[in-house]
LUMMI-137033 format. One line per 8 residues: number of its first residue (from 1); for each residue x, y, z of N, C-alpha, C, CB. Coordinates in nm, 2 decimals. Glycine has a CB too. Layout:
// residues N
NUM = X,Y,Z,X,Y,Z,X,Y,Z,X,Y,Z; ...
// end
This chain:
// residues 85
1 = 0.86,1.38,2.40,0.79,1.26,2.35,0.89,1.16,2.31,0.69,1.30,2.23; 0.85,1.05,2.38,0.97,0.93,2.32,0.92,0.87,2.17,0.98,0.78,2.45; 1.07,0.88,2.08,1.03,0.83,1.98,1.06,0.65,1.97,1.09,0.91,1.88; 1.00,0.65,1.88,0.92,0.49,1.87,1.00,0.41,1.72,0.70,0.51,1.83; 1.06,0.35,1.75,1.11,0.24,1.62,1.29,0.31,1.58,0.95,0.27,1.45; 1.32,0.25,1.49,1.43,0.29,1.44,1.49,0.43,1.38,1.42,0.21,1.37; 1.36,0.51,1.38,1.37,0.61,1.32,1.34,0.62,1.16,1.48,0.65,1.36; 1.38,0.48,1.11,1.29,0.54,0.99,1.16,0.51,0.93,1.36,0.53,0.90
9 = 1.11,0.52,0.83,1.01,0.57,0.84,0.89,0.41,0.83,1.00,0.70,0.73; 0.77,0.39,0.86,0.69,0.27,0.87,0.70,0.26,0.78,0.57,0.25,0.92; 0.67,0.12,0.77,0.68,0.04,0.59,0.81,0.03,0.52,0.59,0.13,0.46; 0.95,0.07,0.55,1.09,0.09,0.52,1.12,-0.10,0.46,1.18,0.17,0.70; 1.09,-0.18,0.57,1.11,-0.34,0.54,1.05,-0.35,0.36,0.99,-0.46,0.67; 0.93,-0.32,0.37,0.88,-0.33,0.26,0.94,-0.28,0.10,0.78,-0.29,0.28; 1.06,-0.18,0.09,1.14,-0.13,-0.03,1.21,-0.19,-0.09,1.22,-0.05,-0.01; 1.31,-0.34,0.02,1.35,-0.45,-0.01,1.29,-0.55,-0.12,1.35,-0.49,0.08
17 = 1.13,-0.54,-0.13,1.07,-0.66,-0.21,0.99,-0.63,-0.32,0.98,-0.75,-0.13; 1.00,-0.45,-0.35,0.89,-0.40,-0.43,0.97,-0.32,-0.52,0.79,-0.32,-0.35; 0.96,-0.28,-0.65,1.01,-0.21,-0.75,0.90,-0.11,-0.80,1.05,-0.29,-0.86; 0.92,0.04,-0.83,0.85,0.08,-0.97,0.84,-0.05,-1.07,0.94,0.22,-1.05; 0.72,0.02,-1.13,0.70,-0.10,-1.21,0.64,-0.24,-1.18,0.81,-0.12,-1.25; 0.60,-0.28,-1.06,0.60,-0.41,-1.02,0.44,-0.39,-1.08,0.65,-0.46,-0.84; 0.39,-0.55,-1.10,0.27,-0.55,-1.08,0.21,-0.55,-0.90,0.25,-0.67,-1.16; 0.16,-0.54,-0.85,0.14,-0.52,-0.72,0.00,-0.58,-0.67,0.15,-0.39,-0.69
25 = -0.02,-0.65,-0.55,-0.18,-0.68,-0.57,-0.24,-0.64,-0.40,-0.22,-0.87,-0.63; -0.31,-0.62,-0.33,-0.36,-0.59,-0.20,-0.46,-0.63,-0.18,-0.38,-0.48,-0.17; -0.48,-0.61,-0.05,-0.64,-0.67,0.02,-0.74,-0.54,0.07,-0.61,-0.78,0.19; -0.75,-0.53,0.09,-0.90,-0.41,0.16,-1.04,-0.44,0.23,-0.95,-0.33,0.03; -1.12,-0.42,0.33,-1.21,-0.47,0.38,-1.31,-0.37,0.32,-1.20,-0.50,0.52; -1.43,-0.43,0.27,-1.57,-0.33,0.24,-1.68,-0.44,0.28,-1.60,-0.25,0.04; -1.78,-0.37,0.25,-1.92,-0.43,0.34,-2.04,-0.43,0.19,-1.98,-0.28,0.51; -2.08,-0.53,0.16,-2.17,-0.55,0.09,-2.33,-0.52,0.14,-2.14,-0.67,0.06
33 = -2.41,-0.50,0.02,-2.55,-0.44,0.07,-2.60,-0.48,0.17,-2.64,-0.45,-0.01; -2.55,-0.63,0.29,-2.61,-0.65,0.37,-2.56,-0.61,0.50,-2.64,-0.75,0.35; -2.42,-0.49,0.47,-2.36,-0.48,0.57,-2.28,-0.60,0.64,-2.46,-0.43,0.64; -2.25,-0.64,0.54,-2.14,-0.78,0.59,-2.02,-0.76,0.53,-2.19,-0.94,0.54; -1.90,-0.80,0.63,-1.80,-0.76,0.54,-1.71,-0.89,0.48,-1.71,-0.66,0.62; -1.66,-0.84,0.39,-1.62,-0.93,0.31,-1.46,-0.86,0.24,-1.75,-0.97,0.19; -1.32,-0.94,0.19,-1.19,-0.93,0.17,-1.23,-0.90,0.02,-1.09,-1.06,0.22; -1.19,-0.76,-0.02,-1.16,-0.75,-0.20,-1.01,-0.74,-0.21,-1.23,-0.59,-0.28
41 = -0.98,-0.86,-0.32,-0.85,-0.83,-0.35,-0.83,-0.74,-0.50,-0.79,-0.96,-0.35; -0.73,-0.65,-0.50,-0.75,-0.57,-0.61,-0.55,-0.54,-0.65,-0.87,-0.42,-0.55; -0.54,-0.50,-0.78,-0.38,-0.53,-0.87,-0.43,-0.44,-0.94,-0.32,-0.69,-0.95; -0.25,-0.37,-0.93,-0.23,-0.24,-1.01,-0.06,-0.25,-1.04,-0.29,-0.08,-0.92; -0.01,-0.14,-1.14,0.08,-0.12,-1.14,0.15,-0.01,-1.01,0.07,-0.10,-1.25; 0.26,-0.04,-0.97,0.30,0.01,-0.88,0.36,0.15,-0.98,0.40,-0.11,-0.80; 0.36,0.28,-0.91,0.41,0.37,-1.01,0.52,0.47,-0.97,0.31,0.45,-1.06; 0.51,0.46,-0.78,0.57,0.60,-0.71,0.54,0.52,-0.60,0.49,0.76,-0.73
49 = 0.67,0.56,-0.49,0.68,0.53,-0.37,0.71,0.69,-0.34,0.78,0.41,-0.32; 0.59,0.71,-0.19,0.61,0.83,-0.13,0.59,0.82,0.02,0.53,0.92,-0.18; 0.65,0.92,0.08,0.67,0.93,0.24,0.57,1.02,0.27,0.82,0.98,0.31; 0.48,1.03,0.37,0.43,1.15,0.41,0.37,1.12,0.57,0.32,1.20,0.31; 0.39,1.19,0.64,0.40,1.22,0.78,0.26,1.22,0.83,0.48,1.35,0.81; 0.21,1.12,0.92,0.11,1.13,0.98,0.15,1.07,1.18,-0.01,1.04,0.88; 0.07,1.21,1.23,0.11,1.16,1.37,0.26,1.19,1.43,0.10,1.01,1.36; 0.34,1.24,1.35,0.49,1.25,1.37,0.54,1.15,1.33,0.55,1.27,1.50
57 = 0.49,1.08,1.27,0.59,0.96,1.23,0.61,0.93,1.05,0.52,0.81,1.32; 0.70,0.96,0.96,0.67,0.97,0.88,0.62,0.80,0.80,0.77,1.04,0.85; 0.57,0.73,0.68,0.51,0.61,0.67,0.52,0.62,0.48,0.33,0.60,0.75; 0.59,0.52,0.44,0.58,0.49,0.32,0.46,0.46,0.24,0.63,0.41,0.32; 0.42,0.49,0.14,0.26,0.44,0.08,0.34,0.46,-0.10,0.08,0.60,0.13; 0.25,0.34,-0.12,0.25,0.29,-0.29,0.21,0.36,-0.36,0.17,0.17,-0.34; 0.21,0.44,-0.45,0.11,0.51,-0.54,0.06,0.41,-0.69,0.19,0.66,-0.59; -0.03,0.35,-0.65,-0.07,0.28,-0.78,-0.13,0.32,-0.87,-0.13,0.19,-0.76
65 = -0.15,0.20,-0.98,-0.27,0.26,-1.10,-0.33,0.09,-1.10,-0.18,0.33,-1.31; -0.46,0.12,-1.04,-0.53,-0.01,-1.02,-0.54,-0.07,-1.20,-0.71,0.01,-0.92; -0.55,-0.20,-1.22,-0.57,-0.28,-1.34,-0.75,-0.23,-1.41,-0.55,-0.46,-1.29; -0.85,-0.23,-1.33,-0.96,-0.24,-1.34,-0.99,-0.08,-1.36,-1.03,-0.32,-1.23; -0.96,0.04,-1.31,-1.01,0.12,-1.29,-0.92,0.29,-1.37,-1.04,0.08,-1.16; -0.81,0.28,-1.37,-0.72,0.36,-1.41,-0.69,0.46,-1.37,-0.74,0.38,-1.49; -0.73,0.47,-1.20,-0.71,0.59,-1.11,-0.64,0.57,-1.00,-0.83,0.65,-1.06; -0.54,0.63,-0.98,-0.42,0.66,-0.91,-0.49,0.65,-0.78,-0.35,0.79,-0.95
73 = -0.44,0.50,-0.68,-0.49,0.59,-0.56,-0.35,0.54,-0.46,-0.67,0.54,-0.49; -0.36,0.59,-0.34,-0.20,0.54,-0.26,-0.23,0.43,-0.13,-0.11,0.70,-0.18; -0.15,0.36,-0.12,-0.18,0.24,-0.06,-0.03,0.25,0.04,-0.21,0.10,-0.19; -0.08,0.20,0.14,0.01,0.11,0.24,0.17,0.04,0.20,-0.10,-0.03,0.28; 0.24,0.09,0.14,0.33,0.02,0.09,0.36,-0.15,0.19,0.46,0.13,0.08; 0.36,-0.15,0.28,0.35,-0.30,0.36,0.27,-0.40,0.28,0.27,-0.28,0.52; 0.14,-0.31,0.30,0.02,-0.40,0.26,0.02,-0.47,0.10,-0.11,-0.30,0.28; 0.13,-0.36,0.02,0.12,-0.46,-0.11,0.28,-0.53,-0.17,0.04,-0.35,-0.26
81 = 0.16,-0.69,-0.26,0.29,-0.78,-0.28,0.30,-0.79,-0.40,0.29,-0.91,-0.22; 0.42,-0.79,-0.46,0.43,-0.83,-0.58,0.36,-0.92,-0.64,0.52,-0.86,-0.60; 0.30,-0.94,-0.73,0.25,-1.09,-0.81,0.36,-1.13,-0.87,0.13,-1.07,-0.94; 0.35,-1.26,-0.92,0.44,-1.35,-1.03,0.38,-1.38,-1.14,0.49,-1.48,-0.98; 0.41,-1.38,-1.29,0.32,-1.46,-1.37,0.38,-1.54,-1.42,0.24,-1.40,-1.46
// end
């Protein structure tokens, strides 16, 4: 099988602009009661960066602690950006 990209792992650009600790904020698509979809933006503390292998290719993901909710969930590391205040 030919491999694909630089070898390391997806989301790697993104380590450059993100810290433990950052505040962090993302986008996500869901569908409201009418079956329409609509952009939720949602911010957490950033807590843990981890690698785990899907497909053969290994992929960076955020481990956050959303602001609103207080449950750890893991995210796209690409997909999230630092806030400023």
């Amino acid at each position: 099988m030919k491999k694909i990209g630089s070898g390391k792992p997806f989301g790697h650009s993104a380590l450059k602009r993100l810290a433990i600790g950052d505040l962090v904020q993302w986008s996500s698509l869901e569908t409201d009661e009418d079956k329409k979809w609509f952009e939720k933006k949602s911010q957490g503390v950033l807590i843990d960066i981890l690698v785990e292998e899907y497909g053969g290719r290994e992929i960076y993901f955020g481990e956050v602690i959303p602001v609103k909710n207080q449950i750890t969930c893991r995210v796209f590391l690409y997909l999230l950006e630092r806030v400023t205040i």
